[in-house]
C-alpha positions in Angstrom: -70.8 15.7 8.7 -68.2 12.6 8.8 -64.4 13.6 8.2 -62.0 11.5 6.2 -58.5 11.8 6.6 -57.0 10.6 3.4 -53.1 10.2 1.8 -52.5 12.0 -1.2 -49.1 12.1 -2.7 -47.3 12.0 0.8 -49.6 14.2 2.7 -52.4 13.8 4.7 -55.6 15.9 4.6 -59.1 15.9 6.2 -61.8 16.1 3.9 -65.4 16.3 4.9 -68.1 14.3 2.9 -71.8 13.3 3.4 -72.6 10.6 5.7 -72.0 7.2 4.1 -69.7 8.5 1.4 -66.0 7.9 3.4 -65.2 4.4 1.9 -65.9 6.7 -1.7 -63.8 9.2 -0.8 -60.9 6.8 -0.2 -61.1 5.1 -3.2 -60.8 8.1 -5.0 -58.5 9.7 -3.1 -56.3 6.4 -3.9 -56.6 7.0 -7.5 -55.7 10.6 -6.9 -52.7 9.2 -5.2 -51.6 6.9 -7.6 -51.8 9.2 -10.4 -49.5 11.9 -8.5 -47.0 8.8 -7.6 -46.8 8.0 -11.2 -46.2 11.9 -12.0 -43.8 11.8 -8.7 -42.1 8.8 -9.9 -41.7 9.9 -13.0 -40.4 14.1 -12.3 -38.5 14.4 -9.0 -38.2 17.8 -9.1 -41.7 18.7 -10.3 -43.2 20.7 -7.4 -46.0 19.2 -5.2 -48.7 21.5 -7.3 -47.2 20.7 -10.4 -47.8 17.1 -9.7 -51.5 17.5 -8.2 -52.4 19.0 -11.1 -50.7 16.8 -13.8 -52.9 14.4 -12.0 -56.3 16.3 -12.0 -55.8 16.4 -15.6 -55.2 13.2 -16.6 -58.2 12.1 -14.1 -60.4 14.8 -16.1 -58.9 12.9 -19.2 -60.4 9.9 -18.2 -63.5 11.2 -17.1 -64.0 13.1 -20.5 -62.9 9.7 -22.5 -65.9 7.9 -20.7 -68.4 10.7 -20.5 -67.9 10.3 -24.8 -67.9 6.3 -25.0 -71.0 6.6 -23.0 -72.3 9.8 -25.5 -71.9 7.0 -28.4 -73.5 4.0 -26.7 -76.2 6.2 -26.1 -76.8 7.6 -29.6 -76.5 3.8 -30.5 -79.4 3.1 -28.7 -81.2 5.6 -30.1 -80.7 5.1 -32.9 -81.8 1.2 -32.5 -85.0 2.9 -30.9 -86.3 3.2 -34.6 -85.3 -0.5 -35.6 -88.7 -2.6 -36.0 -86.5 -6.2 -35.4 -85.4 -4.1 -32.0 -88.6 -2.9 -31.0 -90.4 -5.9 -31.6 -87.4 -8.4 -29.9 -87.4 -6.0 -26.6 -91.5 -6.2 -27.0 -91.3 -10.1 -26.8 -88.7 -10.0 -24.1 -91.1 -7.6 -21.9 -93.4 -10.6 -22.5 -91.8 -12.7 -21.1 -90.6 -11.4 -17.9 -94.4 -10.7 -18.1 -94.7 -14.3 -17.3 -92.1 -15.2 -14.9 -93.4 -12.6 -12.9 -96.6 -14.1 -12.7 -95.4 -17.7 -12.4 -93.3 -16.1 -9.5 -96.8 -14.3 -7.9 -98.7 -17.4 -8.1 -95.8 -20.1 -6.7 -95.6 -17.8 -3.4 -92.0 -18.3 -3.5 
């Protein structure tokens, strides 16, 4: 299992992740990072843990904002599900990739 060695608020720690997954874990551990500098920057006499965490939450925050937005979109599109001008404009769209995809077969491109 690879090992990533990553930066986070002024220390460094090795985290193990599944093959394929370091340039992931770096990117998040760079948003981790920023967050606690922001915290850091903002408290310099908040302790290390005080900071990690002020950080988790806001992350989670986040996470929870776009979990929601993405709630609402869905139930939009449920809701459109029951539209007959929907149905019937995805049904004609359907259509017609129908028939690109066949021009496409037939042209041996």
């Amino acid at each position: 299992m690879p090992q990533v060695n990553v930066t986070i608020n002024g220390r460094a720690y090795a985290v193990q992740c599944d093959p394929g997954e370091e340039h992931r874990i770096r990117d998040l551990a760079r948003m981790v990072d920023g967050k606690a500098a922001s915290f850091a920057d903002q408290s310099l006499r908040a302790g290390e843990a005080r900071i990690l965490v002020l950080a988790a939450l806001v992350l989670a925050d986040e996470l929870a904002e776009a979990n929601d937005a993405l709630r609402r979109l869905n139930t939009r599109a449920a809701a459109g599900a029951d539209d007959p001008a929907l149905a019937d404009g995805i049904e004609r769209l359907a259509r017609r990739i129908e028939v690109v995809a066949s021009r496409l077969e037939t042209s041996h491109i």
